[in-house]
C-alpha positions in Angstrom: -5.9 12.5 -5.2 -3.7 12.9 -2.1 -1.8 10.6 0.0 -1.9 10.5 3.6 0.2 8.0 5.6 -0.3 6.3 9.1 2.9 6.6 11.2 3.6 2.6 10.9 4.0 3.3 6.8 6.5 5.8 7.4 8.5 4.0 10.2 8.7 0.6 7.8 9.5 2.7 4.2 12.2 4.6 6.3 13.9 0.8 6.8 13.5 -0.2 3.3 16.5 -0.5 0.7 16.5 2.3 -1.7 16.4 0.1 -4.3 12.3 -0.7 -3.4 12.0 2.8 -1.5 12.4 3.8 -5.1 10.1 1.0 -6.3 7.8 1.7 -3.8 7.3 5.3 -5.2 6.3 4.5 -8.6 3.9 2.0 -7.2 2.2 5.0 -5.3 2.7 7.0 -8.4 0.8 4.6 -10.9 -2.1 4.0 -7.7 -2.5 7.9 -7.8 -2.8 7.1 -11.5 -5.1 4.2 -11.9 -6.1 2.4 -8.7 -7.1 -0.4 -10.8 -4.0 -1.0 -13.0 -2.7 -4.6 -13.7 0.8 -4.0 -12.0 -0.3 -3.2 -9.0 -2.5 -6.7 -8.4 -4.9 -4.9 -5.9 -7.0 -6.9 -3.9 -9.0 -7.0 -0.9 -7.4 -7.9 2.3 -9.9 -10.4 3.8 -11.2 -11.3 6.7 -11.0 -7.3 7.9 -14.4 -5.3 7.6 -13.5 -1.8 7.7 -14.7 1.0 5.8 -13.3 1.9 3.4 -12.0 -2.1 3.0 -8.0 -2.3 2.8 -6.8 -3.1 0.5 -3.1 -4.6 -0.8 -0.9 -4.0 -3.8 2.2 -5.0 -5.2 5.8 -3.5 -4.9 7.2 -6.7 -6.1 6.6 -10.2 -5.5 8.1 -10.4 -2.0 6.4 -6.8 -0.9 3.3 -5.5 -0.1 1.6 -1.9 0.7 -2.0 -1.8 2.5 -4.4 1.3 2.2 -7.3 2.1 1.9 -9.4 4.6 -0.8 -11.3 7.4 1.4 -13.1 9.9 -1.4 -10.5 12.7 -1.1 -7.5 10.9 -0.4 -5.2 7.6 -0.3 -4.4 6.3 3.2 -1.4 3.9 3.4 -1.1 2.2 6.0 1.8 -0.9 6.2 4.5 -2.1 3.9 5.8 -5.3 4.8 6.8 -8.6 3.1 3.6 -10.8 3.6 3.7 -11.0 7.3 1.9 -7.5 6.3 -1.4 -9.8 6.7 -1.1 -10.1 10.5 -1.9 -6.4 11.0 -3.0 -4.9 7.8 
């Protein structure tokens, strides 16, 4: 599976520490993986009705990534603290 990535991802993970830029890489590493694995804590973002839905996951407790699964590839699309949920 690829990864694609909206210019908002890339401006925000550009601002992050290195310490969860680095964090924030393995995340993407085990979604690649297993979108479904328990360390991630994916869920769907509600109260948004796009196709495909987006979706969050887990860096850490305080941080959060949004995508959405498209058959051929991964599209990322925020990653904020939760104020991520204003504009997913």
């Amino acid at each position: 599976m690829v990864v694609k990535t909206s210019r908002y991802f890339e401006k925000e993970f550009k601002r992050l520490p290195q310490g969860l830029k680095d964090s924030a890489k393995k995340k993407i590493e085990l979604l690649l993986d297993n979108v479904s694995h328990p360390s991630l804590r994916v869920k769907k973002v509600i109260g948004y009705h796009e196709v495909p839905s987006i979706m969050e996951m887990s860096i850490n407790m305080a941080f959060r990534i949004t995508f959405q699964v498209f058959p051929d590839f991964i599209y990322l699309r925020h990653v904020r603290t939760h104020e991520i949920f204003r504009h997913p």
